[in-house]
C-alpha angles and dihedrals in degrees: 000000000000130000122239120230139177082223147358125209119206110206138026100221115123089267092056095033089059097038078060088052101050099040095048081055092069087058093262121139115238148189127206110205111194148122116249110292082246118016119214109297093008109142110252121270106247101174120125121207119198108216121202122225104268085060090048085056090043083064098041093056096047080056093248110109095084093068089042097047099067080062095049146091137202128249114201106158132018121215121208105195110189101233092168098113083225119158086234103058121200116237114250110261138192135190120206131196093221085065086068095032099261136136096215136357094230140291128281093227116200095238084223080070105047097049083053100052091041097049096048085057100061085045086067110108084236105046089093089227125118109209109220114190110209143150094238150327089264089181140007116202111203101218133194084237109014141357122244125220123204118191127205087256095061098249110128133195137184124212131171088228128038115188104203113216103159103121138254086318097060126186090188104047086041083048086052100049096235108159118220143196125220135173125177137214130238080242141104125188130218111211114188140126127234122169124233144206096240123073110249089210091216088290124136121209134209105194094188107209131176093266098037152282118349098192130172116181131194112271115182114292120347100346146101146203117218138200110194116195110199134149104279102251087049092051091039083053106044083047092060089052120113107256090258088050093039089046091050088057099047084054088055102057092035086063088211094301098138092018121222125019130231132181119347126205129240114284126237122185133202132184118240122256144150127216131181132175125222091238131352105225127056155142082354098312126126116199112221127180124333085353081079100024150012124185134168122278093267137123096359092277110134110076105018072063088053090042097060081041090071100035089050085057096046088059088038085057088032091056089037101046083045095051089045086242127138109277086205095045123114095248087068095039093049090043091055096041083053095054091044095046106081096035092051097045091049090050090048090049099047095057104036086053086047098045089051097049092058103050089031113103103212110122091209091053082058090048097055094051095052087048088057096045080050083057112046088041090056108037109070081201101041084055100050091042089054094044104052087037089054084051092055149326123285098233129092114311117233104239097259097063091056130077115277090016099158091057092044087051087048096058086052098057098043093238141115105263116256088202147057135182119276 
């Protein structure tokens, strides 16, 4: 016998932790479908995510921040140092958040945090969200009225809305027959923390190099995350050192920046790659996260994406639940892979553009970048319209992105809120 939902969530990663949330915030019942987050001798997740501050205000509505923020550290101003070894160097350029009239640009939040915070949330007897622990989706059963969910265990659920959360190898969108596109790059990255003998200041820094990003972002104290872009056999090659000989190359290419180096966590790499699906709604399935897109490690971009995906299909369920219409009908699902349309294809865009210019060797595509990082260090305009267009996307906000989010859902929805900010 199988259980009825508003709504099911594959995956309990941050992206589909925090689709739950937001969904069980409209009033919806929810199920969350997903392994532990570790299961018993897997390796610690040492990924960091910065989180701009539209996220940080996501959080703060669905009541979580509060756990996440202890782990955190803020990011107010963010360094691109030219590394190419071009003969036309560009000029060294920061971004502040004074310069928009903001505290803080947002928090580089330790993932391992935020799947904690987020999942004691939706522990919480109010959150509206069931937590199955499973194995796996083993299969997803596009219905006229609802979807039904088997899991490798044998339990099944329906629900009239699945969010499919369940990364860049998706049973739902394949379920749902969405169709994607996806490229890759000739890059790796390498993605680990060390801590350091110099203050960051709060300050995140983009060394561009010929085969990618070199970042380093503010961790608590006097420590750092980094994503290292390199060409695959490279990265494959300084993972492998032995922690003196790693650390020695961090400093090099550091070029003293945050001094002497300390202990370094341990190093994961991943190859580069891009996804996008060709919408992002469909045969009652939702697209969340790296289900609907994947894009380099550049710019921040990834799960603050994710992140406005959930919160965009919170208002879609909210406008649907309050108008009495299927929140898994093709009338809401149009209606969100509408609103992520634009948001996720500029993104895309952006990095991709960025990425290439740096790997690619035409001197004219160098040119032309040097030319941009003139530009916004010159033009007072040109820099704040960058930086509030890199935070987030001028249209419209989903509620939860806004103060006092929860309430605004709420509205929507035509219910008293669940959630308050926190």
């Amino acid at each position: 016998m199988s259980r009825r939902f508003t709504a099911a969530v594959v995956g309990g990663g941050p992206a589909g932790l925090a689709a739950a949330l937001a969904l069980g915030a409209t009033g919806a019942h929810v199920v969350l479908a997903a392994p532990p987050h570790r299961a018993a001798g897997q390796a610690p997740d040492n990924r960091t995510a910065a989180l701009f501050a539209g996220s940080i205000e996501f959080l703060k509505n669905l009541g979580v921040w509060d756990l996440i923020a202890p782990h955190s550290a803020p990011i107010t101003a963010i360094r691109i140092i030219d590394d190419t070894g071009a003969l036309l160097r560009a000029p060294e350029v920061t971004f502040t958040a004074a310069e928009i009239g903001l505290d803080v640009f947002g928090w580089n939040v330790p993932n391992n945090a935020l799947v904690a915070g987020l999942t004691a949330g939706a522990s919480k007897p109010d959150s509206g969200v069931t937590l199955q622990s499973t194995r796996g989706i083993a299969q997803v059963e596009i219905g006229s009225d609802a979807a039904t969910l088997t899991s490798q265990e044998g339990d099944r659920f329906e629900a009239q809305l699945v969010a499919g959360a369940d990364g860049r190898n998706s049973l739902c969108r394949t379920a749902a027959g969405i169709a994607t596109r996806t490229w890759s790059y000739p890059q790796a990255a390498i993605a680990t923390s060390f801590r350091h003998s110099r203050p960051h200041g709060s300050v995140s820094t983009e060394f561009h190099r010929p085969a990618g990003p070199f970042t380093t972002v503010p961790l608590p104290d006097l420590s750092s995350s980094l994503v290292w872009v390199e060409r695959p056999e490279e990265a494959q090659r300084l993972a492998a050192l032995d922690e003196a000989a790693f650390r020695t190359a961090v400093e090099i290419r550091l070029q003293g920046l945050l001094g002497a180096l300390g202990e370094i966590a341990p190093r994961a790499v991943f190859p580069l790659s891009g996804l996008t699906a060709e919408r992002f709604g469909g045969n009652r399935v939702a697209l969340v996260g790296e289900a609907g897109h994947v894009i380099p490690p550049i710019g921040a971009q990834g799960l603050n994406l994710g992140i406005r995906d959930a919160a965009a299909l919170a208002d879609c369920m909210a406008e649907a639940l309050a108008a009495g219409r299927d929140p898994g009908g093709s009338a809401a699902l149009d209606a969100y892979s509408a609103r992520r349309r634009s948001d996720v294809t500029s993104r895309i865009t952006t990095i991709d553009v960025l990425n290439r210019s740096l790997i690619s060797d035409f001197v004219p595509v160098h040119l032309a970048r040097g030319m941009g990082l003139v530009a916004l260090r010159t033009f007072g305009p040109l820099r704040r319209l960058a930086i509030r267009e890199g935070l987030q996307p001028s249209q419209s906000l989903p509620s939860l992105l806004k103060p006092d989010g929860a309430a605004l859902l709420a509205e929507r929805s035509q219910r008293p809120p669940r959630h308050s900010a926190a």
